[in-house]
N, C-alpha and C positions, 0 to 999 in steps of 0.2 A: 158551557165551560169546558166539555172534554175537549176542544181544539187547541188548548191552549200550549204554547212550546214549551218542551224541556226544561227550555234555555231560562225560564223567567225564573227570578230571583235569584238566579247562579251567577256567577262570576262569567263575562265570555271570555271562549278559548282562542289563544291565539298560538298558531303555530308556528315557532322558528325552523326555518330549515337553510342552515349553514355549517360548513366545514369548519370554519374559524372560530375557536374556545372563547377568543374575546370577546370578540362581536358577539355571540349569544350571550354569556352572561354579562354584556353592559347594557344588551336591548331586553333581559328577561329580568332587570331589577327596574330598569326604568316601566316596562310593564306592568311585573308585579305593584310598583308603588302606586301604580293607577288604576288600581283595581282587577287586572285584568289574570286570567289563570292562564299558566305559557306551557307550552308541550315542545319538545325539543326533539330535532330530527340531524342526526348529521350529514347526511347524504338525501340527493334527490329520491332514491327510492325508497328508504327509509320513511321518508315526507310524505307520500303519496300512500304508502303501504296505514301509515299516522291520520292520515286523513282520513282514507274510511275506516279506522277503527273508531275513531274519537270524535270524527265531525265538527272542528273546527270552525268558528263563525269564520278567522281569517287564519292568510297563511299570509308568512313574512318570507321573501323566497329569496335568499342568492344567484345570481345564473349562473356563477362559477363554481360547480362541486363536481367531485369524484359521482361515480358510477352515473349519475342521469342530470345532468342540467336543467339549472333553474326555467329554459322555454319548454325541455321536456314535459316538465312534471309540469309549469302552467298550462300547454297542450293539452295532457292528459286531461288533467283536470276539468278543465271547460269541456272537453269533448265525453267524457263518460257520464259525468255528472248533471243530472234533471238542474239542481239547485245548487252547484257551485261556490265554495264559499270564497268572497272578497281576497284578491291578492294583490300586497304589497312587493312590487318586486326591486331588491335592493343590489348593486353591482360597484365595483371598482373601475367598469370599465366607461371612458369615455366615446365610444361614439356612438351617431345619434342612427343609424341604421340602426343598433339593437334595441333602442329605444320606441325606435317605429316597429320594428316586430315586435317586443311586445305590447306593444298599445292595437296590433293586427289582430292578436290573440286574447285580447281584451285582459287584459292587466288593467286592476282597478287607481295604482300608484305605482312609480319609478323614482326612485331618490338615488342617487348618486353617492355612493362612500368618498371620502366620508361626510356625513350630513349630519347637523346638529337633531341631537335627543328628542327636543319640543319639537320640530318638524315631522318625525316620526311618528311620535303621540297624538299630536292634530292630525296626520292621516289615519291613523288607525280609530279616532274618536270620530272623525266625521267617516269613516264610511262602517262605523259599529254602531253610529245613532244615539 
């Protein structure tokens, strides 16, 4: 029974990291309403600095932010990290080169802004189980 994770019976965390005030609190109430606990980051290093404090099952990642972009901090991430947590990475931007780097650097989801709420929610429940 000692192996058992943290994480059980808690809420999982999910971690917003965006510049944009809207966009997190329209994705940290449709979270919060499905049970989910949301950590908020405004900038890519702040995210990353958030992540190994908190240990996030997912991170919700913009590519467009001030100090370190969204492929930075997914980089980082997979590359420091044994056990890496699930990233959704979300953008305004349409084209499809950045969408194949990040699916090079292993991004778990890529949605497009803007993208409906339920779209969201179904990637974040199938890749939270």
């Amino acid at each position: 029974m000692a192996n058992k994770s943290a994480t059980d019976g808690e809420a999982k965390r999910v971690l917003l990291v965006d510049d944009d005030a809207e966009i997190i609190e329209s994705l940290r109430l449709a979270l919060e309403s499905n049970g989910y606990e949301v950590l908020v980051a405004r900038d890519g290093n702040q995210g990353l600095a958030l992540t190994e404090r908190e240990n996030p099952s997912l991170v919700i990642l913009d590519m467009m932010m001030p100090k370190r972009s969204g492929f930075l901090v997914l980089e980082k991430l997979r590359r420091t990290r044994e056990d890496p947590p699930r990233v959704i990475m979300i953008t305004a931007n349409e084209g499809s080169r950045h969408k194949a780097y990040a699916e090079m650097l292993g991004v778990d989801d890529y949605l497009r802004k803007p993208f409906p709420m339920d779209r969201l929610i179904e990637s974040v429940k199938r890749l939270l189980g």
